[in-house]
Backbone bond lengths (Angstrom), bond angles and torsions (degrees), N, CA, C in turn:
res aa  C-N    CA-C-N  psi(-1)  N-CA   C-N-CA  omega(-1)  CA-C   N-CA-C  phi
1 X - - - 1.463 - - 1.532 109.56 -
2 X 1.622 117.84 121.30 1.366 117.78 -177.73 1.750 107.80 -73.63
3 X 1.530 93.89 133.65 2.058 85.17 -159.62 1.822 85.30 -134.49
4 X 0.873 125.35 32.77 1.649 130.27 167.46 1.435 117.46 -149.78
5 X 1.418 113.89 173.54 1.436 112.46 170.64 2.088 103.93 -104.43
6 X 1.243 97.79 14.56 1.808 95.14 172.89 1.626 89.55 -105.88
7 X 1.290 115.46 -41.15 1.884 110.94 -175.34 1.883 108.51 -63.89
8 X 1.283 120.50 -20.02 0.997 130.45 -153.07 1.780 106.45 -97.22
9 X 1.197 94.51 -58.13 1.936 105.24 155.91 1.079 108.13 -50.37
10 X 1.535 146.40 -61.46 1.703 144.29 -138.36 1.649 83.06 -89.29
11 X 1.694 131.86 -29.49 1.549 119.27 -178.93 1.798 90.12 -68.02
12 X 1.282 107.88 -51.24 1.923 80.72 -156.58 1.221 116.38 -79.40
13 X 1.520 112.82 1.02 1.529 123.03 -178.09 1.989 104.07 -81.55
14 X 1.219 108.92 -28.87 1.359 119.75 162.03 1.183 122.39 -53.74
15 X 1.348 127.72 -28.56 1.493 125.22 -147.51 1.788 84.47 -142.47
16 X 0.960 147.78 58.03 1.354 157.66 -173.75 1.440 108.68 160.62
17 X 1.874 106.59 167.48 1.333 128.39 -173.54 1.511 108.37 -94.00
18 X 1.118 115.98 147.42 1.543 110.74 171.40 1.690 124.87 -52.49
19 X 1.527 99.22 -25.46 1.620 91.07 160.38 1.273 118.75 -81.37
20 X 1.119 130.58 -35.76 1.734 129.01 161.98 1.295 123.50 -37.70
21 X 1.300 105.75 -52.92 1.599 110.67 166.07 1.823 133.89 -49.51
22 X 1.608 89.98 -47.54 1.241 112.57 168.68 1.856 105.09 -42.90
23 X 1.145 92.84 -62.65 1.633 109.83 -172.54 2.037 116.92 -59.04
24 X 1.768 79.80 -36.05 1.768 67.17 165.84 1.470 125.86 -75.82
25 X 1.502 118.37 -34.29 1.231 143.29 -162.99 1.815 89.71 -67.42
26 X 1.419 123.32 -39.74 1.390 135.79 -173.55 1.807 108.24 -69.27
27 X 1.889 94.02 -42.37 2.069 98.84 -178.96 1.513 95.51 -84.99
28 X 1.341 127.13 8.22 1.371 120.07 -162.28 1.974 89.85 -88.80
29 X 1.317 93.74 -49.92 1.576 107.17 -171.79 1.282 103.33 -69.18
30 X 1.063 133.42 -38.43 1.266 113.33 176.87 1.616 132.49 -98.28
31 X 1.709 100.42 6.49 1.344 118.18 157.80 1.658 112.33 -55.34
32 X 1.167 104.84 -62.45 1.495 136.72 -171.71 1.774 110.90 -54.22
33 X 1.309 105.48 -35.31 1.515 116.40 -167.62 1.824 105.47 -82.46
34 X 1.612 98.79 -64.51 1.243 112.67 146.42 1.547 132.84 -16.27
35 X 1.474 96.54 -41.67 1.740 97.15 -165.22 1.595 101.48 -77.62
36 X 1.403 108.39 -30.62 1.475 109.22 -175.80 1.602 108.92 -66.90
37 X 1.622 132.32 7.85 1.357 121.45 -169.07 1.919 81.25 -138.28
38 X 0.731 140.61 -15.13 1.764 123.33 176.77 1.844 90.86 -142.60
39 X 1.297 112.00 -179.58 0.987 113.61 -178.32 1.910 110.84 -115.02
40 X 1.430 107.13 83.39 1.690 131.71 177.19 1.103 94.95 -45.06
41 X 1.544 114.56 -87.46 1.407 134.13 -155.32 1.454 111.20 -115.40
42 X 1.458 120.61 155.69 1.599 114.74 141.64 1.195 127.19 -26.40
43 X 1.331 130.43 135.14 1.158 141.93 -179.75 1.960 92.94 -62.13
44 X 1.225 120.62 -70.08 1.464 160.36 178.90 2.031 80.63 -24.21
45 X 1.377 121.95 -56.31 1.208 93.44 -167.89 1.704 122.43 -127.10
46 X 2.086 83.12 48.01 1.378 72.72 170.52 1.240 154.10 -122.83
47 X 1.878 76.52 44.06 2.007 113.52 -171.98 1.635 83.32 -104.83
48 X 1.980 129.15 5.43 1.228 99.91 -155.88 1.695 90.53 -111.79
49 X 1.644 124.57 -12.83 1.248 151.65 -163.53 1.737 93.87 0.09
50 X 1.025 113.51 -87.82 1.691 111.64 -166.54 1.070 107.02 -48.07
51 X 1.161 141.71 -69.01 1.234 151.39 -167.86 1.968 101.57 -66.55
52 X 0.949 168.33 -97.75 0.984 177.69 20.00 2.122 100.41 140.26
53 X 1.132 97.26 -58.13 1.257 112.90 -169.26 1.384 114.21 -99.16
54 X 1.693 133.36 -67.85 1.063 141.65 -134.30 1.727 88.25 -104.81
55 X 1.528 117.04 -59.90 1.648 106.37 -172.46 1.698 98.97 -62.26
56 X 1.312 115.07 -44.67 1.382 101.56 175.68 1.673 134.21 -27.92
57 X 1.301 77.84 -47.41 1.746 93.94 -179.66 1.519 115.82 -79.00
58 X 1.151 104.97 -29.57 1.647 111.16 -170.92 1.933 105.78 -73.31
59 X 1.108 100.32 -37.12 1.394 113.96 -177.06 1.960 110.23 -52.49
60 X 1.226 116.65 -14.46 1.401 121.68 -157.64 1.681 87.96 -98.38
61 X 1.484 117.92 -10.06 1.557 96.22 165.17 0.969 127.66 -89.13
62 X 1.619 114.99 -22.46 1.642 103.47 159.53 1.350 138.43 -52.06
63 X 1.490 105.16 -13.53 1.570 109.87 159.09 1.702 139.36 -80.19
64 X 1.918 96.14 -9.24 1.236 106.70 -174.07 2.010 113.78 -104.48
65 X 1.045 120.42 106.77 1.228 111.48 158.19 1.312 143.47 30.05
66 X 0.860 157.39 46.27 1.418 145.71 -134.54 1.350 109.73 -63.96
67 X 1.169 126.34 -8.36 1.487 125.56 -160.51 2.017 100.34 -121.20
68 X 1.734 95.80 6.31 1.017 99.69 -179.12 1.889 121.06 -63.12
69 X 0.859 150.41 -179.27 1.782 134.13 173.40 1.442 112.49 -176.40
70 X 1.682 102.65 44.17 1.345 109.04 153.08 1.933 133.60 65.90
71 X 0.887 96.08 154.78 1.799 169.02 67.12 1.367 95.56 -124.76
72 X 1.653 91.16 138.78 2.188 110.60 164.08 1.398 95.08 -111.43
73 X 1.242 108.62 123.34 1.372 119.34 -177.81 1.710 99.24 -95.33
74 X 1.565 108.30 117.25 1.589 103.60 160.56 1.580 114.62 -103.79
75 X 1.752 99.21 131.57 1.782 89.84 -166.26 1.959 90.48 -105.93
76 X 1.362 91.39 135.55 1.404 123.86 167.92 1.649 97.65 45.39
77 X 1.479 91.76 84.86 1.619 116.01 -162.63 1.573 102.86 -93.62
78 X 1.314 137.08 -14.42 1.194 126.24 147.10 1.698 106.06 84.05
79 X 1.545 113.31 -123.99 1.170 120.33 154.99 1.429 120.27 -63.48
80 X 1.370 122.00 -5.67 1.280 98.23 -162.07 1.180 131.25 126.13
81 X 1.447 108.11 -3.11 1.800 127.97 -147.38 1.381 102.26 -130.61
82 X 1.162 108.70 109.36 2.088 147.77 -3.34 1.555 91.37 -86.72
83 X 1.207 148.54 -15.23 1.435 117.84 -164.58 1.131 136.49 -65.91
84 X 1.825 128.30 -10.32 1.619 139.35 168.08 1.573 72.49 -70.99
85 X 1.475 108.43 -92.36 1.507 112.40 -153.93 1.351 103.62 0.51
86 X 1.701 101.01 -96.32 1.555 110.71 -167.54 1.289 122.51 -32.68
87 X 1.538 96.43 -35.80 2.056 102.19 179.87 1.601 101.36 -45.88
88 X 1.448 96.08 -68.07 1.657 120.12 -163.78 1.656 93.91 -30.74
89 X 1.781 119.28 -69.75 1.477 141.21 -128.49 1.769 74.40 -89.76
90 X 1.051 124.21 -16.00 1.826 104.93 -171.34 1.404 101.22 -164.67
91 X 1.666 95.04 92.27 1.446 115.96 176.09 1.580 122.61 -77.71
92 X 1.134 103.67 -11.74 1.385 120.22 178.69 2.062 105.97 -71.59
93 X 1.405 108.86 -11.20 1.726 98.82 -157.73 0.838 61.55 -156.05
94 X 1.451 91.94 132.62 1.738 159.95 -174.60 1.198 93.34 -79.95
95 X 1.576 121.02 138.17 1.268 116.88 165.11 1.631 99.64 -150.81
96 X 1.082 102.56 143.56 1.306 119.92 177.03 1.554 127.34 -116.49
97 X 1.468 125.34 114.35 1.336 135.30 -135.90 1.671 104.03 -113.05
98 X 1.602 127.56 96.28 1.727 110.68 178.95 1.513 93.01 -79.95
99 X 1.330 81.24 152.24 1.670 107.33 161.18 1.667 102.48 -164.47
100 X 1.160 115.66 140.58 1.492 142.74 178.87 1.622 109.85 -96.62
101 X 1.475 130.30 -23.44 1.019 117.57 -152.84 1.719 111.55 -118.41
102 X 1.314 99.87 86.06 1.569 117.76 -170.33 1.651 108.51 -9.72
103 X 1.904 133.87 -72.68 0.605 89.16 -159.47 1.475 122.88 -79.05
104 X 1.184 115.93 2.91 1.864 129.57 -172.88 1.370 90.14 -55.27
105 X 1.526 146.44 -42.38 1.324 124.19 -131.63 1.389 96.47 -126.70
106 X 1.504 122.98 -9.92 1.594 127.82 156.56 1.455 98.99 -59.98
107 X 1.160 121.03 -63.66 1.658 126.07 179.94 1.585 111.70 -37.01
108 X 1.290 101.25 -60.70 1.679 113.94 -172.79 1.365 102.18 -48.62
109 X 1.508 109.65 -58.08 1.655 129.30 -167.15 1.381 97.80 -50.32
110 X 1.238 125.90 -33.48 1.933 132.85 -168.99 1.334 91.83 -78.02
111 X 0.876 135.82 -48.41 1.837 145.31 -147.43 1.635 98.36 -81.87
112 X 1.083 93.54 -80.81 1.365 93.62 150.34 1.669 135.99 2.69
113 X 1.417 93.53 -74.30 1.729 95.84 -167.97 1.165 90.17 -77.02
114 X 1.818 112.75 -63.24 1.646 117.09 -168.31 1.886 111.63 -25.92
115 X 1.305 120.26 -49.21 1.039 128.26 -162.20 1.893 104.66 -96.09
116 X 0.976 115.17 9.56 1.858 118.55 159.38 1.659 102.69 56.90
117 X 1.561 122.17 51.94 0.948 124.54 -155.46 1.939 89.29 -124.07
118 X 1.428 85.76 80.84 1.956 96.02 -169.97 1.199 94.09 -77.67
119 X 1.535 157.74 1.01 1.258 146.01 141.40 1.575 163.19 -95.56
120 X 1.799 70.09 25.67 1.573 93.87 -178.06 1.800 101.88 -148.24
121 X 1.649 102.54 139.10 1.337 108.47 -161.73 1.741 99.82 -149.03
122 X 0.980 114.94 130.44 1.202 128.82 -171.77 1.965 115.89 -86.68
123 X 1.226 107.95 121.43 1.594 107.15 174.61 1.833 106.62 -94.78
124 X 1.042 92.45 115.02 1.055 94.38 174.06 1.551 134.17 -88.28
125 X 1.493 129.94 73.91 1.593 137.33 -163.13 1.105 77.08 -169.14
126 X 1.964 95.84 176.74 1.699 141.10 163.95 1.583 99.53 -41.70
127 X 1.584 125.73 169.23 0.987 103.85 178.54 2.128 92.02 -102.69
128 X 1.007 107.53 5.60 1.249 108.71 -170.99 1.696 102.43 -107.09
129 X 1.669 126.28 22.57 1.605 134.46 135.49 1.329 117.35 -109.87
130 X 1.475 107.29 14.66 1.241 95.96 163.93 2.102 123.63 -100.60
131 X 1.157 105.27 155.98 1.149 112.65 -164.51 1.767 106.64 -62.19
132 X 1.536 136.85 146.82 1.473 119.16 156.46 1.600 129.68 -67.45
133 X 1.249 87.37 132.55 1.898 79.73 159.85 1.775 99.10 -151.14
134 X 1.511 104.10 -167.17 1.456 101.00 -161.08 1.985 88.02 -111.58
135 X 1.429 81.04 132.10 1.291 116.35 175.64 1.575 117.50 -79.27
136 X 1.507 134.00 118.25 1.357 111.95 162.40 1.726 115.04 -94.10
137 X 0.884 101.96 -29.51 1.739 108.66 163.81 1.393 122.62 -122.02
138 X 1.433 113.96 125.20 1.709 110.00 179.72 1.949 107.35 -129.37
139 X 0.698 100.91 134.51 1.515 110.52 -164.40 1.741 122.55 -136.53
140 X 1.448 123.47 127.43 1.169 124.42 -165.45 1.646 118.51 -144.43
141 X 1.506 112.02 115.18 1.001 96.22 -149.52 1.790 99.27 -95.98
142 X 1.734 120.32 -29.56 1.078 122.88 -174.47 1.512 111.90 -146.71
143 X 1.452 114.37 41.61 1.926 132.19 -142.62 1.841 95.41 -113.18
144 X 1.140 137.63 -19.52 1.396 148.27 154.82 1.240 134.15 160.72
145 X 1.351 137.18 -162.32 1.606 116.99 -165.00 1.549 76.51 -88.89
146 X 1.702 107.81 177.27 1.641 131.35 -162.73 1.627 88.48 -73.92
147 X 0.844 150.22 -57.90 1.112 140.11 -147.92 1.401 116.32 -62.05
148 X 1.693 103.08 -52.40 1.518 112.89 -161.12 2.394 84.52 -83.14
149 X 0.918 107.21 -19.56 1.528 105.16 -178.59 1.720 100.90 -51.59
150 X 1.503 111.35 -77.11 1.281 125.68 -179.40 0.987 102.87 -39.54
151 X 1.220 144.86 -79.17 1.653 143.77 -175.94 1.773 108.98 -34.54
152 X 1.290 124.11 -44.78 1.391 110.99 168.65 1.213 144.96 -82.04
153 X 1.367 89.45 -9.07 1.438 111.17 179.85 1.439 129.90 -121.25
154 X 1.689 116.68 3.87 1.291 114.43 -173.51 1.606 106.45 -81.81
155 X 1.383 103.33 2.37 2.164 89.26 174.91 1.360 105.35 -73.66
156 X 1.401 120.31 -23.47 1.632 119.38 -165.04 1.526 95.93 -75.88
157 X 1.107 130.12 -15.64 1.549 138.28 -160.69 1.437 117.63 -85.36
158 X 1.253 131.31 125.75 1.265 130.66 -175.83 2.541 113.50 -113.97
159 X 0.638 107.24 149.44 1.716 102.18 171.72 1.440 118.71 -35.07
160 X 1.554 122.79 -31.59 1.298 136.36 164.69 1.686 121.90 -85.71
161 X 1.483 115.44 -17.97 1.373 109.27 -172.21 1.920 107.93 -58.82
162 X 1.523 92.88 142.09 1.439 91.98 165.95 1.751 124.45 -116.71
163 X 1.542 106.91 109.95 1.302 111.43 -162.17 2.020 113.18 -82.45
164 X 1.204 114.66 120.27 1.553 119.32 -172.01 1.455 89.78 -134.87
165 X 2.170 84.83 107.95 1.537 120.47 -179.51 1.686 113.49 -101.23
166 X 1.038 123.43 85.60 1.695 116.83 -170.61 2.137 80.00 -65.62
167 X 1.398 94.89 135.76 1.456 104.65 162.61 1.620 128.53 -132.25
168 X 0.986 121.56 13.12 1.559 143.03 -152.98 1.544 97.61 28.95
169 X 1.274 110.42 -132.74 1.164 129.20 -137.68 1.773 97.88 -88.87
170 X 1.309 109.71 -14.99 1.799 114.07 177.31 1.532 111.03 -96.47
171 X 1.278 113.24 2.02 1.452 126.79 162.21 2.004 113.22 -25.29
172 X 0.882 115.92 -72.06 1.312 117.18 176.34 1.154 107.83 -64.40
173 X 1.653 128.42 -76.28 1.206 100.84 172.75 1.677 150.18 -36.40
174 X 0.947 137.21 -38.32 1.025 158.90 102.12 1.534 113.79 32.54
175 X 1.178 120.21 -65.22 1.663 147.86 177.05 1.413 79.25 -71.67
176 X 1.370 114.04 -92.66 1.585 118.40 -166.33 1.519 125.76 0.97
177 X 1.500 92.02 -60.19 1.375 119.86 -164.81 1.620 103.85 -82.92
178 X 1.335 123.67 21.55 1.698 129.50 -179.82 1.635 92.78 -102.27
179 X 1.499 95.53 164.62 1.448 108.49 179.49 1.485 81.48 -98.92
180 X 1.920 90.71 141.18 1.578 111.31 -170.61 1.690 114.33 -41.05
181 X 1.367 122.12 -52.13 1.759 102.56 -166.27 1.615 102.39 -57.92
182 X 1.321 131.47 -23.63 1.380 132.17 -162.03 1.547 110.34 -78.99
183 X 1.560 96.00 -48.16 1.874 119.00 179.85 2.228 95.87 -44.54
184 X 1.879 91.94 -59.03 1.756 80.16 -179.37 0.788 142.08 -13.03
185 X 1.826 94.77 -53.13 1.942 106.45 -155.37 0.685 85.88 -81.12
186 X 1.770 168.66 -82.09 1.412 161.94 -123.91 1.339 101.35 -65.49
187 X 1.422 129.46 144.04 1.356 129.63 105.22 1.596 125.04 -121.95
188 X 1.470 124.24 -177.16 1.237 140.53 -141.87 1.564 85.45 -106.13
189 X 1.657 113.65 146.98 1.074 119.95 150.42 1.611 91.09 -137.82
190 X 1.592 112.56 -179.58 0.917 148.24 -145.16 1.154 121.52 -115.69
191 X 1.646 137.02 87.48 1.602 121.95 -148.21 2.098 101.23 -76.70
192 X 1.385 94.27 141.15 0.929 93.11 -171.21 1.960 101.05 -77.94
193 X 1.084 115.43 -5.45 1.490 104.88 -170.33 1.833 94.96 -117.41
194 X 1.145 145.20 76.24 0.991 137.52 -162.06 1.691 96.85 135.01
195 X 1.523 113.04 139.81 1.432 125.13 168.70 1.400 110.98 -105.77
196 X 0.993 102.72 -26.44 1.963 121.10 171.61 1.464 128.78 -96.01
197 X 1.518 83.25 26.91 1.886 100.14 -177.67 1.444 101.11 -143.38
198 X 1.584 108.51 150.18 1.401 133.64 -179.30 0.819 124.66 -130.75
199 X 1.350 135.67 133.66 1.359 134.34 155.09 1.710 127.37 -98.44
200 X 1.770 127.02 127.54 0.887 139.85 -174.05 1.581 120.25 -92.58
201 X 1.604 126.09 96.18 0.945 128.07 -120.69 1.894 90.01 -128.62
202 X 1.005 129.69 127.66 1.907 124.79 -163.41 1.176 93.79 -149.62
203 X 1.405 107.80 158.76 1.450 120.36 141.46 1.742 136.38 -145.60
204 X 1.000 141.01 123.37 1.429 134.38 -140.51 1.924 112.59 142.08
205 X 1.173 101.36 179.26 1.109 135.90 162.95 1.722 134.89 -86.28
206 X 1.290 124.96 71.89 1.450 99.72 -141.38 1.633 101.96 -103.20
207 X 1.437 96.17 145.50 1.335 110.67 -168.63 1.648 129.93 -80.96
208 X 1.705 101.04 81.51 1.868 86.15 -153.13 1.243 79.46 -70.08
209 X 1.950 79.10 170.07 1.378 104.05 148.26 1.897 98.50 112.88
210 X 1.441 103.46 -47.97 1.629 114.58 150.25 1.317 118.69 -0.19
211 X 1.031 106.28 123.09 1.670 113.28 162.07 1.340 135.67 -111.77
212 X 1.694 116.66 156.43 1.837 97.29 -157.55 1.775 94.24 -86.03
């Protein structure tokens, strides 16, 4: 269990290039600077940045494929969380970042260029004006409870998509509370930075609307 912000860096410094790192350490500073003019992050964790935020996020590629090659859809990506990350840690896959909230996505859009991150691009609308296409990764870190998520988002979803749901601590429940073919596709992993956090981890097409 990552239980510092020095244990928390040396995980994403593991799983990335020294220029990646560079680059987080670069969205790190201007996460932080930022936060003092809109509200990015918790106040609460933002002595906790790697650990809280950045390993958090990094951790959602061990669930994805390596041979996977995109679009990773991040829904209502906010600061950024996981979709820079993942951009940063895997330049190779395209990721595509919603956000609805004008000034969040001027910010993003800056971060973005500043940081030469030619594979990740931010849509800026609802995620329900945006157009479908097929998703190989879709990911949500704080975008709505599981239920009403799946329902907005399963057109982007293909038989291969792999869905990585950080859910904290309602993680299981959560699943529980799906009508059975849906409950299947999920299971629970285990946040590695947090004991009271989960991640909801699928893959498929899921069929709302299903009944048990």
């Amino acid at each position: 269990m990552i239980d510092s912000e020095d244990a928390a860096r040396a995980y994403v410094a593991e799983r990335c290039s020294p220029e990646a790192l560079a680059k987080m350490e670069r969205f790190g500073e201007a996460l932080l600077a930022e936060s003092k003019n809109q509200n990015l992050i918790a106040r609460s964790t933002v002595e906790t940045l790697w650990q809280r935020h950045f390993a958090d996020s990094a951790q959602l590629l061990d669930c994805v494929p390596r041979e996977t090659r995109g679009p990773w859809l991040d829904l209502g990506t906010g600061a950024g969380l996981p979709g820079v990350v993942t951009a940063i840690m895997r330049p190779d896959l395209p990721h595509l970042l919603v956000e609805s909230r004008k000034r969040r996505v001027e910010w993003l859009e800056s971060i973005i260029a500043s940081l030469g991150l030619n594979n990740c691009r931010v849509l800026g609308a609802r995620l329900q004006a945006i157009d479908s296409f097929d998703a190989s990764v879709i990911s949500a870190r704080a975008f709505a409870p599981l239920g009403e998520l799946l329902r907005l988002s399963a057109r982007f979803s293909t038989a291969d998509t792999t869905w990585v749901l950080p859910k904290g601590r309602s993680a299981a429940q959560e699943r529980d509370e799906l009508d059975s073919p849906l409950r299947s596709m999920f299971h629970v992993k285990q946040s590695v930075t947090s004991r009271d956090a989960a991640i909801l981890v699928g893959t498929g097409r899921p069929k709302v609307g299903s009944r048990r």
